[in-house]
N, C-alpha and C positions, 0 to 999 in steps of 0.2 A: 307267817305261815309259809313253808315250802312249796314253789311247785311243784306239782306230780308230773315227773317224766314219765312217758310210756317209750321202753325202748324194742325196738324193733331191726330183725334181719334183714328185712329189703322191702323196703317203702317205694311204690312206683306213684308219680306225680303227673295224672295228667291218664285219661281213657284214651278211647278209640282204638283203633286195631292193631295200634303198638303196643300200645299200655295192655289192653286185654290178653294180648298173645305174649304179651312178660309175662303179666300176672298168672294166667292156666301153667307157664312152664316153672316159675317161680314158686306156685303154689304145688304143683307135680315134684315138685325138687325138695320139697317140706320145709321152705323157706319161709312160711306162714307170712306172704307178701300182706300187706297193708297199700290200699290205692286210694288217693282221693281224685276224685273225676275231675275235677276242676268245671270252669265256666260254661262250657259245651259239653256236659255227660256224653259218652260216642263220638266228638270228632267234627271233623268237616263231613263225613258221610251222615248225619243226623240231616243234613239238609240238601240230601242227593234225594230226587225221586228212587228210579230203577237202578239197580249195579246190576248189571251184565255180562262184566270181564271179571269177576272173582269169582278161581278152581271152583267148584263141587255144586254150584248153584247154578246146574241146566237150565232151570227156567226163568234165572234172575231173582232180584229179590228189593223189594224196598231199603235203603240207607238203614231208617232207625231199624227196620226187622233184622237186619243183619248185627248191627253193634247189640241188640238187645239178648239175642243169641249168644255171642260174644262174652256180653257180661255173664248171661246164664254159665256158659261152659268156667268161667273163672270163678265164680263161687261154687259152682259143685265141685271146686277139690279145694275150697276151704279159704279162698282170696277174702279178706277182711273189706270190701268197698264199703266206699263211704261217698254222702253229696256234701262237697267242699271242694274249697280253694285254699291253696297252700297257700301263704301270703308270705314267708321272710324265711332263707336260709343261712344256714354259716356250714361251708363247705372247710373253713379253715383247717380244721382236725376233723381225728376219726375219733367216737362215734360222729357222725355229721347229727347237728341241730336243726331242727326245724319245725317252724311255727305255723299251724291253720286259722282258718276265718272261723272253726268248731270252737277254738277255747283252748284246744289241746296241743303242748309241746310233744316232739319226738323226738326221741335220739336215734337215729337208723344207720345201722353196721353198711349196708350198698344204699343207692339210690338210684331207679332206673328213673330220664326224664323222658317223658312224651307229651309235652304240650301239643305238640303241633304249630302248624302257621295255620294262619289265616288269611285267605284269600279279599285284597283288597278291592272293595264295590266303588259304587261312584256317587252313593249314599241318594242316590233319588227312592222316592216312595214308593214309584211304579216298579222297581229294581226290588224292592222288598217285596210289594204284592204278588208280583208274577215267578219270584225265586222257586226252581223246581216245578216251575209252569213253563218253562223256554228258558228263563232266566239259569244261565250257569256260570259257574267258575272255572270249570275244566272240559279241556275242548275232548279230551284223551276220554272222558268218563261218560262223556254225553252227547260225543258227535253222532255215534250210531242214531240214536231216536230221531236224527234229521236229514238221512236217506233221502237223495234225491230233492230237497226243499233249499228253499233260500232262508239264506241265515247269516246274522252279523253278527261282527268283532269288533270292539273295539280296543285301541292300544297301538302302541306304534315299536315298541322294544322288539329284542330275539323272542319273546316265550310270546307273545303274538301273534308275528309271524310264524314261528311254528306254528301254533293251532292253526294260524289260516290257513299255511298249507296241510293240514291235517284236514281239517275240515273239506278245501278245495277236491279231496280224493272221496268225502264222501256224500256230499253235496252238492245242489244243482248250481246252487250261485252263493257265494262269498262277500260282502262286503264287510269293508275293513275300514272303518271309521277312525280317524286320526287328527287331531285337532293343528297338526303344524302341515306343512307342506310337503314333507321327508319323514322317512320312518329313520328314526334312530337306532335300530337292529342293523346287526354288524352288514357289511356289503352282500357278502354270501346269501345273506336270509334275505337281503333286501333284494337282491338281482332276481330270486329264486319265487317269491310275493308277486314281483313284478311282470314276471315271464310267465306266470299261471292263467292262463285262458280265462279261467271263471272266478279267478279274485276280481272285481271292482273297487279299487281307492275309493273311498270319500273321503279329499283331503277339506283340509284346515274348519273340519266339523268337529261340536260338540254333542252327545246325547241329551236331548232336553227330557223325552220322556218314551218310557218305554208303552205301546198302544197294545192292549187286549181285551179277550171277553172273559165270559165265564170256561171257553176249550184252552185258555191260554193264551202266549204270544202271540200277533198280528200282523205285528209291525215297532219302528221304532222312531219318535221322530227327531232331526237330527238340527243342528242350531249350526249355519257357517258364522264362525267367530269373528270374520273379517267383515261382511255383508250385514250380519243379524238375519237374515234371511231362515224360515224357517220350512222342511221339506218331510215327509214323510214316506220311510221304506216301507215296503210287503216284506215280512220275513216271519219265518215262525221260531225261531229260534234265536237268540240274543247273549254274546257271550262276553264275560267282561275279564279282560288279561293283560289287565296293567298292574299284576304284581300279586308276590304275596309277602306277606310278615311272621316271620317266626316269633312264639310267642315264649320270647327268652329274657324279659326284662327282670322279671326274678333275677337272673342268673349272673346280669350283667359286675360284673367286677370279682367276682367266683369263678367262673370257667372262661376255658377260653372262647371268643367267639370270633367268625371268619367276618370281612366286611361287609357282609350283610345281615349280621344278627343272626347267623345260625351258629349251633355251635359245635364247633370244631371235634372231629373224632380221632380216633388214627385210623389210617387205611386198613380197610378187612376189617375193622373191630367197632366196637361203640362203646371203646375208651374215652374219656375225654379227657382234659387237662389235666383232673385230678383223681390221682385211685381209688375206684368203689363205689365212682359215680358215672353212669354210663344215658347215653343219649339213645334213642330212637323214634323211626319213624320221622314225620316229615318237618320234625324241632331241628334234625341236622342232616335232612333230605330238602334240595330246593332242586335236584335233578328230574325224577322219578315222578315222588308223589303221590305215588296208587297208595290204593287200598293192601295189596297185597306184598309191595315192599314194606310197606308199614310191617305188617305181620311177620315178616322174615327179619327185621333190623328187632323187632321184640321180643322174636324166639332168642337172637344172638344176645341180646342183654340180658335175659334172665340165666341162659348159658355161662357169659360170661360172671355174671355177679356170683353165681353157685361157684365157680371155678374158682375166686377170688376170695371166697368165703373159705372155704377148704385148702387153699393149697398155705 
């Protein structure tokens, strides 16, 4: 017996506010898009308390109530979503092949990707419990709620030390936990770390566990790796910026990717290696990051796929 293809005009792989802001313009363009949401329905913003800095929401707004919004605006012009995971593609030729965790092949004329990265933890328990209680990933997304407080970093790289010094502007005290002696971020960022009044090093420390109540973070306590010695900070806020990972291993041997697993676009565009398959949001953003370049790199790919279909 044959399989049934179902083919389709522009299949986006992957929500959040990349994939939602394809899919409303993709589905506005009468592309009749097909999305499957993948492992995270919404993104890394599912597990943001407050967003604060995205246009039109004065008063802020909870992570999932914003993607849920999101989703709502892309189905009322007719976006097909669906809950799965893509699991195998063949980018070889056009139509492009590909296979879901549902059962169901597709043959899809574009394919917008938005997986996203994912922000790498330090896999403690209390890092789980307290996540969106103090506990963040992004210093840019959540340093405002810590006005004035002491609060910690850990990580020793450039994207680190940026937060620290991000955080340093809007916070009473800084500490910047580091398990080696040296931060590894380039001189610049390190001279810059170092000369800030209200960063504190804690060097050659690890995190053992993050301390709170039921108001949230407390404190953090910290394990020197050379001593064993174990010490507890007061902070209310706890940020973790030793990386993140785009989640492109589908993709791996099909497109092209840059050396760190994102994948490559061409400049001004969310082209990618191969024609009719276009990238956005923070799958080939490890700059940025927001909520709201997401949205704008989503608009461009449903943009571009229309344009690609027609011309």
């Amino acid at each position: 017996m044959n399989e049934q293809i179902e083919s389709v005009r522009c299949l986006i792989i992957g929500s959040g506010p990349a994939g939602y802001t394809a899919a409303i313009y993709a589905a506005r363009a009468d592309l009749k898009p097909v999305m499957y949401q993948g492992m995270q329905p919404g993104g890394q913003l599912t597990i943001t308390t407050e967003v604060e800095n995205f246009p039109g929401y004065p008063k802020g707004i909870t992570g999932p109530e914003m993607m849920e919004e999101f989703k709502q605006q892309a189905e009322r012009f007719g976006t097909d979503i669906r809950f799965g995971v893509v699991t195998w593609v063949d980018f070889s030729k056009r139509p492009f092949i590909v296979k879901a965790d549902d059962g169901k092949t597709l043959s899809a004329e574009t394919v917008i990707i938005a997986t996203g990265a994912s922000a790498k933890w330090l896999g403690m328990e209390s890092e789980k419990k307290f996540m969106g209680q103090g506990v963040s990933g992004c210093a840019t997304c959540d340093g405002f709620f810590y006005k004035k407080q002491d609060v910690a970093i850990v990580g020793g790289g450039d994207t680190a030390a940026e937060e620290a010094t991000y955080l340093a502007k809007l916070c009473k005290k800084v500490y910047m936990i580091h398990r080696r002696d040296e931060l590894r971020a380039s001189k610049a960022m390190q001279h810059k770390v170092l000369t800030t009044a209200n960063i504190e090093m804690v060097w050659n420390c690890a995190p053992e566990e993050v301390l709170g109540d039921m108001s949230g973070v407390t404190g953090v306590r910290v394990r020197n790796v050379k001593t064993g010695e174990s010490r507890d900070i007061n902070v209310m806020g706890f940020f973790v910026a030793i990386g993140h990972k785009p989640n492109t291993e589908l993709f791996e041997g099909q497109l092209e990717l840059d050396e760190m697993s994102y994948i490559k676009t061409k400049p001004g565009t969310t082209q990618t290696s191969i024609e009719g398959v276009f990238a956005a949001g923070d799958v080939q953003d490890h700059h940025y990051r927001q909520a709201v370049t997401a949205a704008g790199t989503g608009c461009m790919a449903a943009i571009e796929a229309e344009r690609f279909l027609t011309s």
